[in-house]
C-alpha positions as CSV (number, residue, x, y, z in Angstrom):
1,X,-7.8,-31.3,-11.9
2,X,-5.7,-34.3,-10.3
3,X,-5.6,-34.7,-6.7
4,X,-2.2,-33.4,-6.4
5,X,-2.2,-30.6,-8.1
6,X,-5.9,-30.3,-5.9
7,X,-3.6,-30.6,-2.5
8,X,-0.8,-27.8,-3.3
9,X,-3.6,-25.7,-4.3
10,X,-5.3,-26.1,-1.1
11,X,-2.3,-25.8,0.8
12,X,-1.2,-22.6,-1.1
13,X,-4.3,-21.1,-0.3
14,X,-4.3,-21.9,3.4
15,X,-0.7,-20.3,3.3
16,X,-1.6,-17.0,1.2
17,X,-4.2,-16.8,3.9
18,X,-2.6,-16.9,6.8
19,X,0.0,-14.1,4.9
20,X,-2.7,-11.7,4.5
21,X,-3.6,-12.6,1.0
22,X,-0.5,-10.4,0.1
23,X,-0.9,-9.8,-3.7
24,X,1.3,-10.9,-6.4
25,X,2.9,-13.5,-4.7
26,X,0.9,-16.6,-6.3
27,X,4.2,-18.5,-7.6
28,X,5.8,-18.3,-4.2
29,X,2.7,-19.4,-2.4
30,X,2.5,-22.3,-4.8
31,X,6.3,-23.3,-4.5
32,X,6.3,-23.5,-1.2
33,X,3.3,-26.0,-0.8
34,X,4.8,-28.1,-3.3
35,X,8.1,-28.1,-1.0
36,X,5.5,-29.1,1.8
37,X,4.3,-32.0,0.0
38,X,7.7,-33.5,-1.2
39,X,9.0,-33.3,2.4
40,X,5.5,-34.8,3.4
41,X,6.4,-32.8,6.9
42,X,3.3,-32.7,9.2
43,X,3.5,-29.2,10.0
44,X,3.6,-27.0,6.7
45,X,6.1,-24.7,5.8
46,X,6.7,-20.8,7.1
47,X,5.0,-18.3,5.0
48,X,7.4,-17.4,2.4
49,X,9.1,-13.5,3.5
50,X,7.7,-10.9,2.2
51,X,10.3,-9.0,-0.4
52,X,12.0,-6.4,1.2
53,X,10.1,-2.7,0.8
54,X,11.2,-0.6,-2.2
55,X,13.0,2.7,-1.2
56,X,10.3,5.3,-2.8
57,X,11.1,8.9,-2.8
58,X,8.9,10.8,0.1
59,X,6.6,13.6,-1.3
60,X,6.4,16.6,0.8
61,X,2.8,16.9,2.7
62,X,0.3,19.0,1.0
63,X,-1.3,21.8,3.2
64,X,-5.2,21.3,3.8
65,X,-7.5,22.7,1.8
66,X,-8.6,25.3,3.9
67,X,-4.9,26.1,4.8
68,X,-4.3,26.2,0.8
69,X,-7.3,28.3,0.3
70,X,-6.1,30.6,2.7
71,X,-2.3,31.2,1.6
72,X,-3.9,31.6,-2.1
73,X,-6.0,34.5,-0.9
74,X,-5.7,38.2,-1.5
75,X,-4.7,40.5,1.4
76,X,-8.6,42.0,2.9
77,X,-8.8,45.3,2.1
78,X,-8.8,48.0,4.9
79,X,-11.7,49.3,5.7
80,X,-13.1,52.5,3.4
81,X,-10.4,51.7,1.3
82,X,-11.1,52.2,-2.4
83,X,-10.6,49.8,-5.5
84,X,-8.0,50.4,-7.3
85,X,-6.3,53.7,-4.7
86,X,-3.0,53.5,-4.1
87,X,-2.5,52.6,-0.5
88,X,-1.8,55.1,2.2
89,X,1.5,55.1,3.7
């Protein structure tokens, strides 16, 4: 490895860092200490923005477990009521 390409991958590091390690996002990380290093500024460059969210579809919330287990069970019967009688009215 030559000692530039050693330098933007330093300074791409330090900037995916300070981002939060985002993932995916290698190629911006390095294009932007490259940029740093052409301008030779003394300060690096902002951390490139984050791409705006994805619009994903919501799914509804799912009931707890016990709730679930609940709603799924049979009605108790009454008590002295036989299996399989028709219920009184």
């Amino acid at each position: 490895m030559d000692e530039l390409e050693h330098r933007v991958r330093t300074i791409a590091y330090r900037l995916w860092e300070e981002a939060g390690r985002p993932p995916g996002r290698a190629d911006e990380f390095w294009h932007a200490a490259v940029k740093w290093l052409k301008t030779h500024s003394p300060v690096p460059p902002q951390v490139p923005a984050a791409a705006p969210p994805v619009a994903v579809a919501a799914r509804p919330a799912r009931p707890a477990k016990a709730a679930q287990a609940k709603a799924n069970r049979k009605p108790a019967r009454k008590a002295g009521a036989k299996r399989g009688a028709p219920p009184k009215t």
